[in-house]
N, CA, C and O atoms as CSV, one atom per row, in Angstrom:
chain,resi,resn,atom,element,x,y,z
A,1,UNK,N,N,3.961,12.331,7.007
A,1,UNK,CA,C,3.462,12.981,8.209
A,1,UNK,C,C,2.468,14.065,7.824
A,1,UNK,O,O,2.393,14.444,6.655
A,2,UNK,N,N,1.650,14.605,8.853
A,2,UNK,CA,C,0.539,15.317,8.441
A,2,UNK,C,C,1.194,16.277,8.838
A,2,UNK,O,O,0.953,17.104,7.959
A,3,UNK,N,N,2.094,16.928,9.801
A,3,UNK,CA,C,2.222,17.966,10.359
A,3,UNK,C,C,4.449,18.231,10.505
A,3,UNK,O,O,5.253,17.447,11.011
A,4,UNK,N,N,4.641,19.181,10.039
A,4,UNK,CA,C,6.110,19.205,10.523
A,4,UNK,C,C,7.099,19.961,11.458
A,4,UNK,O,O,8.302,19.915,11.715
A,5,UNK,N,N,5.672,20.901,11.960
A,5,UNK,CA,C,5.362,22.076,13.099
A,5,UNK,C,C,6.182,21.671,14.212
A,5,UNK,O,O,5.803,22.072,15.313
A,6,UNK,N,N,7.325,20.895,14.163
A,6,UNK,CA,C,7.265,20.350,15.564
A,6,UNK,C,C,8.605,19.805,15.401
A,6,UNK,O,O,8.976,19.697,14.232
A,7,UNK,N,N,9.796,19.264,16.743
A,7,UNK,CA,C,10.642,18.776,16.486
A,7,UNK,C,C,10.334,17.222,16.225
A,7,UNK,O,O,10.067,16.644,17.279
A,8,UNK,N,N,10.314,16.667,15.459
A,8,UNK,CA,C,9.873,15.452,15.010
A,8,UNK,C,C,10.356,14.779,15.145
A,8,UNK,O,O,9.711,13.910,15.732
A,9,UNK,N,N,11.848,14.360,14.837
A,9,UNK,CA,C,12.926,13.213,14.482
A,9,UNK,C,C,13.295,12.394,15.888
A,9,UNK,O,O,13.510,11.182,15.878
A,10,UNK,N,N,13.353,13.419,17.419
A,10,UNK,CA,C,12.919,12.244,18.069
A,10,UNK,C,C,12.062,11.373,18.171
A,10,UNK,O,O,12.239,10.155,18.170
A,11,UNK,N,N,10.799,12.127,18.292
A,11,UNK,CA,C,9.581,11.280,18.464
A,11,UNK,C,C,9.489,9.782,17.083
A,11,UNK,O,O,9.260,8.598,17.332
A,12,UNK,N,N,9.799,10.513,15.472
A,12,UNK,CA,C,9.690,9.353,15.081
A,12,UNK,C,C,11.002,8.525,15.004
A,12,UNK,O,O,10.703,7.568,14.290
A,13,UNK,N,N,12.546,8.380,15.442
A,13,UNK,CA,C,13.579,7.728,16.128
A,13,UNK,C,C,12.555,6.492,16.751
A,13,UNK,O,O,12.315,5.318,16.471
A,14,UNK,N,N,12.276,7.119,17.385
A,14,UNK,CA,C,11.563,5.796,18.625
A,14,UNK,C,C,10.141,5.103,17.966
A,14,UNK,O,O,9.881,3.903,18.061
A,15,UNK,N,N,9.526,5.822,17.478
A,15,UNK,CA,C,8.360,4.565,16.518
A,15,UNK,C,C,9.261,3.963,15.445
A,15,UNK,O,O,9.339,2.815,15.008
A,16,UNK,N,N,9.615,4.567,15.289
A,16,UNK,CA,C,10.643,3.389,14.048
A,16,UNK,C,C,11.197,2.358,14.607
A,16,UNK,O,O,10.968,1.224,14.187
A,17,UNK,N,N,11.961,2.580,15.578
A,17,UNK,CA,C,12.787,1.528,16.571
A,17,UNK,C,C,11.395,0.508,17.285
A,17,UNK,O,O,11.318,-0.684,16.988
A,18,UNK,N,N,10.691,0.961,17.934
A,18,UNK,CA,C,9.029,0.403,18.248
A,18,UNK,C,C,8.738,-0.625,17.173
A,18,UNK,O,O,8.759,-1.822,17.458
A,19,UNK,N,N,8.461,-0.196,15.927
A,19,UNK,CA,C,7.746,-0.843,15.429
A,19,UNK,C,C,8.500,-1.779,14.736
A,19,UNK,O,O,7.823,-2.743,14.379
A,20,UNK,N,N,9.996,-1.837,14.338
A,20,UNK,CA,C,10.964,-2.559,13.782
A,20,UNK,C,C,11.805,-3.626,15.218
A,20,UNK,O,O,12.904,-4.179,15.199
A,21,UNK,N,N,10.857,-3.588,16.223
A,21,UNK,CA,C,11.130,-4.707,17.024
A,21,UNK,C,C,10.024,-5.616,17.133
A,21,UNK,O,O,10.274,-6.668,17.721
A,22,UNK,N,N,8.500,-5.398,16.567
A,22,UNK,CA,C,7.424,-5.995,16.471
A,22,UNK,C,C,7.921,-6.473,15.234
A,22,UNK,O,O,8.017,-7.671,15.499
A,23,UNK,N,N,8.356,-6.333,13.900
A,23,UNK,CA,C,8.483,-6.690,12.466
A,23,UNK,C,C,8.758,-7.836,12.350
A,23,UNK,O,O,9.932,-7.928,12.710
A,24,UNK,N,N,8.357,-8.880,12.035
A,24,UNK,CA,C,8.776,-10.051,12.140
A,24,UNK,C,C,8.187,-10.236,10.686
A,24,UNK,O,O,6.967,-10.152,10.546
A,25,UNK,N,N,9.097,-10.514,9.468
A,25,UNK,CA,C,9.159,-11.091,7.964
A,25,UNK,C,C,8.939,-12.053,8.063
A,25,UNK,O,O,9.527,-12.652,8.964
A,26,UNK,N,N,7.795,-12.934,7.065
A,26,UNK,CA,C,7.639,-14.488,6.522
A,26,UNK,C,C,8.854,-15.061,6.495
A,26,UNK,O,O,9.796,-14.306,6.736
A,27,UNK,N,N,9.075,-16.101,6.285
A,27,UNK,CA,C,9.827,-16.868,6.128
A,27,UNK,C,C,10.233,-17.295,5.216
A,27,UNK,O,O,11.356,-17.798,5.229
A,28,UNK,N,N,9.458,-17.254,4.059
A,28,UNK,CA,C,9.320,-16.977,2.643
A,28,UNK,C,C,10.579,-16.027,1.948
A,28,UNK,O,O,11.288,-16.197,0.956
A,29,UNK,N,N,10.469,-14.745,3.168
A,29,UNK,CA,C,10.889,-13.650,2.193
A,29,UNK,C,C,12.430,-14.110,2.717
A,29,UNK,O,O,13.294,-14.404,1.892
A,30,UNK,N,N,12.791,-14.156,4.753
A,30,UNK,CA,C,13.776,-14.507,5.187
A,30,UNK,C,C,14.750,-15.756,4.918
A,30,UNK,O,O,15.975,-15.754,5.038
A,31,UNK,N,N,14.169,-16.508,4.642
A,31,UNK,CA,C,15.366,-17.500,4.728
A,31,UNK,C,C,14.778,-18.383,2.840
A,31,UNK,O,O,15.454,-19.296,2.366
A,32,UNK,N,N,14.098,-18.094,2.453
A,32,UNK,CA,C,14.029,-18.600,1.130
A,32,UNK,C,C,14.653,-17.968,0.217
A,32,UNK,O,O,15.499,-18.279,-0.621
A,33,UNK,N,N,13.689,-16.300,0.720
A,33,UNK,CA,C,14.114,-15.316,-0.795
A,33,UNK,C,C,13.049,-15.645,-1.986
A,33,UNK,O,O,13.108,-15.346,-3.179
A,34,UNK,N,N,11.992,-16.409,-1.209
A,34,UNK,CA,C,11.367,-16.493,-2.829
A,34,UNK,C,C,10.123,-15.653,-2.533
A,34,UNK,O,O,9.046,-16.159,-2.848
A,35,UNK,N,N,10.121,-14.714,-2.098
A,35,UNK,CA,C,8.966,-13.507,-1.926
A,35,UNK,C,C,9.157,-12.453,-1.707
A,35,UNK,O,O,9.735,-12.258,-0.638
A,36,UNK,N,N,8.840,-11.351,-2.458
A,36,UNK,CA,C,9.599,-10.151,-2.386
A,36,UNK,C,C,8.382,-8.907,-2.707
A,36,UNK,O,O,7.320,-9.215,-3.249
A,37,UNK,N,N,8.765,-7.169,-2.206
A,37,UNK,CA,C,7.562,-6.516,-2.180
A,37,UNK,C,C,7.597,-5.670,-1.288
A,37,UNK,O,O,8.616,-5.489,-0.623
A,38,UNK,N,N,6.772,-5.167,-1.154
A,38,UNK,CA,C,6.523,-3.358,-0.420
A,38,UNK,C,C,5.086,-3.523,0.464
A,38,UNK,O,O,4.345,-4.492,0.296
A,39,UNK,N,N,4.871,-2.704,1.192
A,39,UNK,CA,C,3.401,-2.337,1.798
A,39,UNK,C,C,3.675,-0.802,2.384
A,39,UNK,O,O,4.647,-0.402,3.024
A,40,UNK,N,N,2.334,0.017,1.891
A,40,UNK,CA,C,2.532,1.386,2.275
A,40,UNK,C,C,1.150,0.902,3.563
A,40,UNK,O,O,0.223,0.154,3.250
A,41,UNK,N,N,1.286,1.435,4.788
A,41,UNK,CA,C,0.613,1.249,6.061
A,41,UNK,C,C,0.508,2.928,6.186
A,41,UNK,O,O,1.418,3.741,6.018
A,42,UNK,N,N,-1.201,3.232,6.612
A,42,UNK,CA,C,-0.872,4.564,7.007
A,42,UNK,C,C,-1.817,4.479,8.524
A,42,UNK,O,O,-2.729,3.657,8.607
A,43,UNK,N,N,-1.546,5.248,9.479
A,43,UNK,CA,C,-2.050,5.369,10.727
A,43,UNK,C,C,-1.916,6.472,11.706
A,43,UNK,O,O,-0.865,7.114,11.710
A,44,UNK,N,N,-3.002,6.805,12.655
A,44,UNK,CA,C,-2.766,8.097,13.158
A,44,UNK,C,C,-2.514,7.403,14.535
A,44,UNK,O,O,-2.903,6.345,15.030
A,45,UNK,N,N,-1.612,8.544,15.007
A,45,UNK,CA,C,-1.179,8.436,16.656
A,45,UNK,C,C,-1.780,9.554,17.197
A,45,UNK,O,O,-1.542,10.693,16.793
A,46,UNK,N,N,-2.921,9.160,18.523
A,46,UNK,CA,C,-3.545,10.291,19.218
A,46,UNK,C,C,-2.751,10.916,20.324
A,46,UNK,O,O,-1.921,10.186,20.865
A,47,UNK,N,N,-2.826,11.694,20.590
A,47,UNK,CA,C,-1.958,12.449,22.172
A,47,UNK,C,C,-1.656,11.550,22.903
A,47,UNK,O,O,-0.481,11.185,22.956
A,48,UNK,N,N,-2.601,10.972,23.638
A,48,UNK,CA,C,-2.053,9.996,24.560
A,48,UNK,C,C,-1.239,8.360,24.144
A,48,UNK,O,O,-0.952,7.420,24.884
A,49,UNK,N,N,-1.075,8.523,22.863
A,49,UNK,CA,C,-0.511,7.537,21.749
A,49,UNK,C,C,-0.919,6.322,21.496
A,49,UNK,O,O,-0.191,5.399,21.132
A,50,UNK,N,N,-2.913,6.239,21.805
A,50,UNK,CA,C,-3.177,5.220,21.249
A,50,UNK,C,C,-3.403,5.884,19.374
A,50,UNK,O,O,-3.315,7.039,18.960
A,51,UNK,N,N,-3.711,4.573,18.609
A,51,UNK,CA,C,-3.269,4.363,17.433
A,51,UNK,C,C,-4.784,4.106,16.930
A,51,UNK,O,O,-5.446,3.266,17.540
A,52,UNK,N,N,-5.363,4.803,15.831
A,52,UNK,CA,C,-6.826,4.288,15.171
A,52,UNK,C,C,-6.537,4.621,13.913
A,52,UNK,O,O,-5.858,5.580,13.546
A,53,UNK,N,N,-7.228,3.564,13.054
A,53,UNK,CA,C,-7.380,4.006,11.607
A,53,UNK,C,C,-6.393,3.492,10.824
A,53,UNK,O,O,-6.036,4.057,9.790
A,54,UNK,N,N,-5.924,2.490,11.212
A,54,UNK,CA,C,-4.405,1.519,10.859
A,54,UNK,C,C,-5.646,1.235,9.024
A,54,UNK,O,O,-6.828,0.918,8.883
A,55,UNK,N,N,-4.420,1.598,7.935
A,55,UNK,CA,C,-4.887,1.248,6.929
A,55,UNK,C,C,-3.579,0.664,5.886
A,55,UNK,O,O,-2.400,0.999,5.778
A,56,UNK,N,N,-4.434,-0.374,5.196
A,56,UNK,CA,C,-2.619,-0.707,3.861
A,56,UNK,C,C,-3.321,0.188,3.049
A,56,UNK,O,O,-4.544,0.259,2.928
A,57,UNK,N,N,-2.315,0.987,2.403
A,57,UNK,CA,C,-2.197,2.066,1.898
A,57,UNK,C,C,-2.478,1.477,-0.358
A,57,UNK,O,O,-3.285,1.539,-1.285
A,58,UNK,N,N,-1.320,1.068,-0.046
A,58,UNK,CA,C,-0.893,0.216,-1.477
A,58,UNK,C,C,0.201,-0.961,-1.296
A,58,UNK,O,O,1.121,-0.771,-0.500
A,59,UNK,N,N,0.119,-2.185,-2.026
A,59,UNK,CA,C,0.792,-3.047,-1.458
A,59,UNK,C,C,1.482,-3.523,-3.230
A,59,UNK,O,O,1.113,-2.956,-4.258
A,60,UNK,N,N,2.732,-4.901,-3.169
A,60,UNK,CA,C,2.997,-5.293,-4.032
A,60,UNK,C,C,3.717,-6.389,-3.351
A,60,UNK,O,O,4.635,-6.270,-2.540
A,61,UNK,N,N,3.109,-7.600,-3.846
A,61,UNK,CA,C,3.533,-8.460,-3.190
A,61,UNK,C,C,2.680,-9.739,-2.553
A,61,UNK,O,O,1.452,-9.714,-2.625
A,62,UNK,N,N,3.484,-11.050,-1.819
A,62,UNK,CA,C,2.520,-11.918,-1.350
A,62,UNK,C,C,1.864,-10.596,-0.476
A,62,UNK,O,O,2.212,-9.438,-0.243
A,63,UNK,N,N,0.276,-11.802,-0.015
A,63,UNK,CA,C,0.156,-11.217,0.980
A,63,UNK,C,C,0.521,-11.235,2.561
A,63,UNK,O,O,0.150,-10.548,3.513
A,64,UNK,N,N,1.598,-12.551,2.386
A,64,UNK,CA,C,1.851,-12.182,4.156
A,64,UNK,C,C,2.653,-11.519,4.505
A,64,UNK,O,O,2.920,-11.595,5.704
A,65,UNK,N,N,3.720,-10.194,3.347
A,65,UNK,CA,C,4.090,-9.383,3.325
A,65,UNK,C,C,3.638,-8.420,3.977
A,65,UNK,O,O,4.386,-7.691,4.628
A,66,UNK,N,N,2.188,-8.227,3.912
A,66,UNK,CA,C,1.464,-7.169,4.098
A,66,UNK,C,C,0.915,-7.418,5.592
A,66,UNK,O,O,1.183,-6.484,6.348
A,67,UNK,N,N,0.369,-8.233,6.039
A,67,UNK,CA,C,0.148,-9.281,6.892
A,67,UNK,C,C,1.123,-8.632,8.112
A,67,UNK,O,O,0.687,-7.953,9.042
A,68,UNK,N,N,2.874,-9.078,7.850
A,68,UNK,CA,C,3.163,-8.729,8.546
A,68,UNK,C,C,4.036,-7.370,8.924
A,68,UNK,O,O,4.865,-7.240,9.826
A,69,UNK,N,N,3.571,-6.368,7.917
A,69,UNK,CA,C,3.842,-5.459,8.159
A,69,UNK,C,C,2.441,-4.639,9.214
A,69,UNK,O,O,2.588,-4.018,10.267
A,70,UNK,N,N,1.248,-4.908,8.520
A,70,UNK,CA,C,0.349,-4.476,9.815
A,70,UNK,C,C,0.653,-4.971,10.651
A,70,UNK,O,O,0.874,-4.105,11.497
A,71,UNK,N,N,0.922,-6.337,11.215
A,71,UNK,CA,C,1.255,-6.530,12.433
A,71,UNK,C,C,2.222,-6.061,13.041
A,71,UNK,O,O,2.072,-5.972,14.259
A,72,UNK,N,N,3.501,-5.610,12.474
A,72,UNK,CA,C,4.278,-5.109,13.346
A,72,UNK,C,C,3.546,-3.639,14.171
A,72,UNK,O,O,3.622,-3.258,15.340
A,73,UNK,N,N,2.878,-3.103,13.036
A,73,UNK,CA,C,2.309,-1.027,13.563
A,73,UNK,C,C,1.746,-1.872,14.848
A,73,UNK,O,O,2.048,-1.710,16.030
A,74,UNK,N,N,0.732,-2.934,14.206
A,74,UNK,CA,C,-0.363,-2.944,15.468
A,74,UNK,C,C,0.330,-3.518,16.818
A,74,UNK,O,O,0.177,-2.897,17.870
A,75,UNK,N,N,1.068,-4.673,16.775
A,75,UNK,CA,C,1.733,-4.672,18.090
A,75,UNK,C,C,2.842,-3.746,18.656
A,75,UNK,O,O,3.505,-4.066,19.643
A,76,UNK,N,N,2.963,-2.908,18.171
A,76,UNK,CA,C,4.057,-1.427,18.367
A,76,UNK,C,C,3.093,-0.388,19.299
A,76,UNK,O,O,3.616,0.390,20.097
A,77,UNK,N,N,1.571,-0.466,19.100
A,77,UNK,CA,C,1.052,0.058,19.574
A,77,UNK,C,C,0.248,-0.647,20.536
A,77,UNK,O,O,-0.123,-1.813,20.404
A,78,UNK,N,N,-0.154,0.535,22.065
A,78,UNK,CA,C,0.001,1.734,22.182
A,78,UNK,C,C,1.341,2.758,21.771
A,78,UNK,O,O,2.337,2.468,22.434
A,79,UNK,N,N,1.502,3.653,21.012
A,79,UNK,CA,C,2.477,4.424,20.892
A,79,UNK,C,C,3.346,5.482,22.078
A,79,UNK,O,O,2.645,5.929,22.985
A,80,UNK,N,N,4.211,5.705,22.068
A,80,UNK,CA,C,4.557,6.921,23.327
A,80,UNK,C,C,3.946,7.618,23.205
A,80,UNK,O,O,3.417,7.446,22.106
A,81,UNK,N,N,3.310,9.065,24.004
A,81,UNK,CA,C,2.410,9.840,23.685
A,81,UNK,C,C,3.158,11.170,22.925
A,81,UNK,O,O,4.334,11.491,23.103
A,82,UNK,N,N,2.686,11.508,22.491
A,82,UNK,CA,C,3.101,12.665,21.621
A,82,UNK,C,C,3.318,13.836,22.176
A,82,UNK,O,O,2.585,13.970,23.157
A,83,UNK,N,N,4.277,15.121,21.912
A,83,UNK,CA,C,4.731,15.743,22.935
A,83,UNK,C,C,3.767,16.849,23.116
A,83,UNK,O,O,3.132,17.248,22.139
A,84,UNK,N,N,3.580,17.455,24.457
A,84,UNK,CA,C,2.975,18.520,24.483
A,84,UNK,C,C,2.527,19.646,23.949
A,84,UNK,O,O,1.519,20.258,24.302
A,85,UNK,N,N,3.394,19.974,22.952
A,85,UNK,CA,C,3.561,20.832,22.415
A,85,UNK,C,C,2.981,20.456,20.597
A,85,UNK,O,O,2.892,21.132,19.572
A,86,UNK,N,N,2.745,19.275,20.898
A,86,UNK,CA,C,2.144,18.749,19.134
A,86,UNK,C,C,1.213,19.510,18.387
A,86,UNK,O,O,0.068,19.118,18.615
A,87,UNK,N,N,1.257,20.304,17.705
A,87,UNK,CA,C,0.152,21.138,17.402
A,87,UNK,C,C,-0.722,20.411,16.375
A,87,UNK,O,O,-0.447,20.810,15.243
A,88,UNK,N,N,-1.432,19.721,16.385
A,88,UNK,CA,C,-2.327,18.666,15.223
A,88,UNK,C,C,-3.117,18.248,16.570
A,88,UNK,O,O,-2.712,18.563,17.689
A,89,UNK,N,N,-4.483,17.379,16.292
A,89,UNK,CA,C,-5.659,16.680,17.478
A,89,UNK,C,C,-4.793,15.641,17.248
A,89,UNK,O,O,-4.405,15.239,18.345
A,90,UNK,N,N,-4.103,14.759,15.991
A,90,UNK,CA,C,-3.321,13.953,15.593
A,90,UNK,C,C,-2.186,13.615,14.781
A,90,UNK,O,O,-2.010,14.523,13.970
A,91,UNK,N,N,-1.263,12.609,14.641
A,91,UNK,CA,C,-0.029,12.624,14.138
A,91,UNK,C,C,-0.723,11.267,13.169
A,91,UNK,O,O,-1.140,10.210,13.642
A,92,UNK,N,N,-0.702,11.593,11.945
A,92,UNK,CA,C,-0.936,10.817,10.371
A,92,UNK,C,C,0.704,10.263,10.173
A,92,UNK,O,O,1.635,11.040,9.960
A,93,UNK,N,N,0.850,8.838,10.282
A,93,UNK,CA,C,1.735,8.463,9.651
A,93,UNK,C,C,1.923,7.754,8.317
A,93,UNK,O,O,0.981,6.974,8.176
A,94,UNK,N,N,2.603,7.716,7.473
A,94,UNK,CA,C,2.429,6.656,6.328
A,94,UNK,C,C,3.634,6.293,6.074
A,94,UNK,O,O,4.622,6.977,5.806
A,95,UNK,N,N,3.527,5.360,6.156
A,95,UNK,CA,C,5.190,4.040,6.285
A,95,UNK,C,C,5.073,2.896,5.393
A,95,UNK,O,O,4.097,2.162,5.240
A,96,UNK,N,N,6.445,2.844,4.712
A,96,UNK,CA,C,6.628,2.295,3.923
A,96,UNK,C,C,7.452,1.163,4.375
A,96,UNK,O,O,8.613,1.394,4.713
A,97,UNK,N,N,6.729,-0.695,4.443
A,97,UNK,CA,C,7.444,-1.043,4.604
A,97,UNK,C,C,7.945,-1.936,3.320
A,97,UNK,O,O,7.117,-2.386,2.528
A,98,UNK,N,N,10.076,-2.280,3.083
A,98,UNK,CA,C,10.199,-3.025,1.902
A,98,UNK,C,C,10.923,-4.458,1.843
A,98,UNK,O,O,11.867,-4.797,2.557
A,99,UNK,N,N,10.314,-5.213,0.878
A,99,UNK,CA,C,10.952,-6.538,1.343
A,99,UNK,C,C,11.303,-7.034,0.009
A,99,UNK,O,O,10.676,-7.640,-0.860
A,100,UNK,N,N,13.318,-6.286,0.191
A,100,UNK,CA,C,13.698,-6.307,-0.577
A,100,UNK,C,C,15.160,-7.314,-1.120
A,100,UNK,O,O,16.290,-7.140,-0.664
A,101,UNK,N,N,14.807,-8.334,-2.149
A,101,UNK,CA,C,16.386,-9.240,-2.053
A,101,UNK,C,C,17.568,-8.947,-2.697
A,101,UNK,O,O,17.397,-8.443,-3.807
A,102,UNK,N,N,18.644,-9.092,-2.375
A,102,UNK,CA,C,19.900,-8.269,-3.131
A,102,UNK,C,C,19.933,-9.581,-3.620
A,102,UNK,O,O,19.707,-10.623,-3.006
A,103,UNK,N,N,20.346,-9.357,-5.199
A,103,UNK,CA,C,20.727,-10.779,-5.754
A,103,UNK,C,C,22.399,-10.255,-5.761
A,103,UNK,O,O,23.285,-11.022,-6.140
């Protein structure tokens, strides 16, 4: 996060929950197990909680790992809007998503 000025943990409670209902894993990684890996996604949320500047950060892994970890941010967004009181023009996120197999 860019900013910690603020009560935070609701606001990000609910993008987490948001964007981990868009997440939809290859199939590869789900029901094979034969693809495995990380993607760092970073993105800003504006006041009114649209979303610009969606970037992969650093990745390891296939790429439809990565694939569908942007897709989850991007269909998560528009975001809720950010609270009144947000003191930043914007909220910088960087999220880590991992796709990880327990042997």
């Amino acid at each position: 996060l860019n900013t910690t000025a603020w009560d935070f943990a609701p606001y990000l409670l609910d993008l987490k929950h948001s964007i981990k209902q868009h997440w939809i894993p290859p199939l590869a990684f789900t029901a094979l197990g034969a693809i495995h890996g990380y993607t760092w996604v970073r993105f800003r949320i504006y006041p009114d909680g649209h979303m610009e500047t969606m970037e992969i950060v650093e990745t390891e892994g296939h790429d439809s790992l990565h694939r569908s970890s942007a897709n989850a941010v991007r269909g998560a967004a528009p975001f809720r809007p950010l609270p009144g009181d947000f003191p930043e023009p914007y909220l910088e996120v960087t999220a880590k998503f991992t796709y990880f197999i327990k042997r």
